[in-house]
C-alpha positions, -999 to +999 in steps of 0.1 A: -523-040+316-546-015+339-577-037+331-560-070+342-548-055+375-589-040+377-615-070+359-627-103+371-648-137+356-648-174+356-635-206+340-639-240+325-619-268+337-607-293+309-603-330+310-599-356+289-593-397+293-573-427+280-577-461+290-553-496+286-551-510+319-536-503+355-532-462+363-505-440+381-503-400+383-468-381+373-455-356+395-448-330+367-418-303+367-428-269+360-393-257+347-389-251+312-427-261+303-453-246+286-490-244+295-520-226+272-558-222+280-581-196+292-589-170+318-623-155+325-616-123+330-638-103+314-621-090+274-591-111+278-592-149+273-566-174+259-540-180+281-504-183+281-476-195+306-437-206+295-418-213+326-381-210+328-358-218+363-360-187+371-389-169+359-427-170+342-440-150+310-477-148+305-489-144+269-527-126+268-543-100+254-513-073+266-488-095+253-460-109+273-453-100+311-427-116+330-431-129+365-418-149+392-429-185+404-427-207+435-439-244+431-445-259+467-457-297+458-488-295+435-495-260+445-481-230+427-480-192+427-469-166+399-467-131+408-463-102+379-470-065+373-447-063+406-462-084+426-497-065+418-517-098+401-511-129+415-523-163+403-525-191+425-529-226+421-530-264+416-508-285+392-527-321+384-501-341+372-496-362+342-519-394+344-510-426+324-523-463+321-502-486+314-505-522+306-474-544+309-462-583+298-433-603+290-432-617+259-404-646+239-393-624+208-375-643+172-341-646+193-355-664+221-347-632+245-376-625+271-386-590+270-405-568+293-426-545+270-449-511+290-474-497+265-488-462+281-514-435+272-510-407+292-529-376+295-513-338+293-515-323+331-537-293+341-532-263+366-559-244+377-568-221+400-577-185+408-558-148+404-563-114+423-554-078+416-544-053+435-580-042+441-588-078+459-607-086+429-608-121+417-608-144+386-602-181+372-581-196+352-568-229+340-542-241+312-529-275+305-501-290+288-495-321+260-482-351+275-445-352+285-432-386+271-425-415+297-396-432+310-394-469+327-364-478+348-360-506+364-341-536+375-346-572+362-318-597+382-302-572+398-292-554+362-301-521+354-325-512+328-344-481+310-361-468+279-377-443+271-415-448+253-421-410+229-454-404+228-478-399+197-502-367+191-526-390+209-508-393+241-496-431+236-467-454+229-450-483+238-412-495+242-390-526+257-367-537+270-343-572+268-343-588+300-326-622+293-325-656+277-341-675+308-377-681+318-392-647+333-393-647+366-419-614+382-402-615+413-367-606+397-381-572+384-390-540+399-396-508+374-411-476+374-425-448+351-417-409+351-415-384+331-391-377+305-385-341+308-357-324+298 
């Protein structure tokens, strides 16, 4: 515990890419999620947080420490060891692409059918200790699965698309027996978090 509040080091930043068609960014919700990767300070490493509604627990090299967190938009701070080692920032949210169509299926029903792959979000940013020391971290989490609400004629609609290991899926929904018509529908995508 004494070392965390005293060390310092650096960090890699972790990314990865999927690609179908037109993009959007998720806004994610830090409650009840987990997050793993790294810090660099120096003889600690992997990473660990699990957020709850009311509180953090970091999972390193001295075990688990709870906290407290504030998110304020993207930007985040945890505080732990009483508010000694504080770890500040930024939450990149969960980025899909998307492709979308309409499509006659064996019943003669138009559907509107979303096929996403979505990459897990990241949150990065720096920590100091009580001696005004600094280090880096970053963790990330799998990607949440996606939700697509909408309207088509004025009638609701919504499903939800799960997501594989690989971060992508695809769902529809029944819109009507008539010839699709664009202008009738608006929809959206968000996250399906619990």
């Amino acid at each position: 515990m004494w070392r965390k509040i005293l060390t310092v080091g650096f960090v890699l930043f972790w990314s990865a890419s999927v690609a179908l068609g037109q993009s959007t960014t998720l806004p994610v919700r830090v409650a009840n999620t987990e997050w793993s990767g790294s810090e660099t300070l120096g003889g600690y490493g992997p990473l660990r947080f699990a957020f709850s509604g009311s509180g953090v627990t970091m999972y390193d090299k001295d075990g688990a420490t709870s906290g407290t967190w504030v998110q304020n938009g993207p930007s985040i701070t945890m505080r732990f060891y009483g508010g000694r080692v504080v770890y500040t920032g930024t939450i990149e949210g969960q980025v899909c692409n998307y492709r979308t169509s309409f499509f006659k299926n064996n019943e003669d029903f138009y559907e509107f059918s979303v096929g996403v792959g979505c990459r897990g979000s990241g949150m990065r940013g720096t920590a100091t200790n009580a001696a005004g020391r600094t280090w880096n971290w970053n963790v990330f989490t799998t990607p949440f699965d996606v939700a697509v609400v909408g309207t088509y004629d004025g009638a609701p609609f919504g499903f939800t698309i799960p997501l594989g290991s690989d971060g992508r899926g695809g769902g529809s929904a029944v819109l009507g027996r008539e010839n699709p018509d664009p202008e009738r529908l608006t929809w959206q995508l968000r996250l399906a978090q619990p």
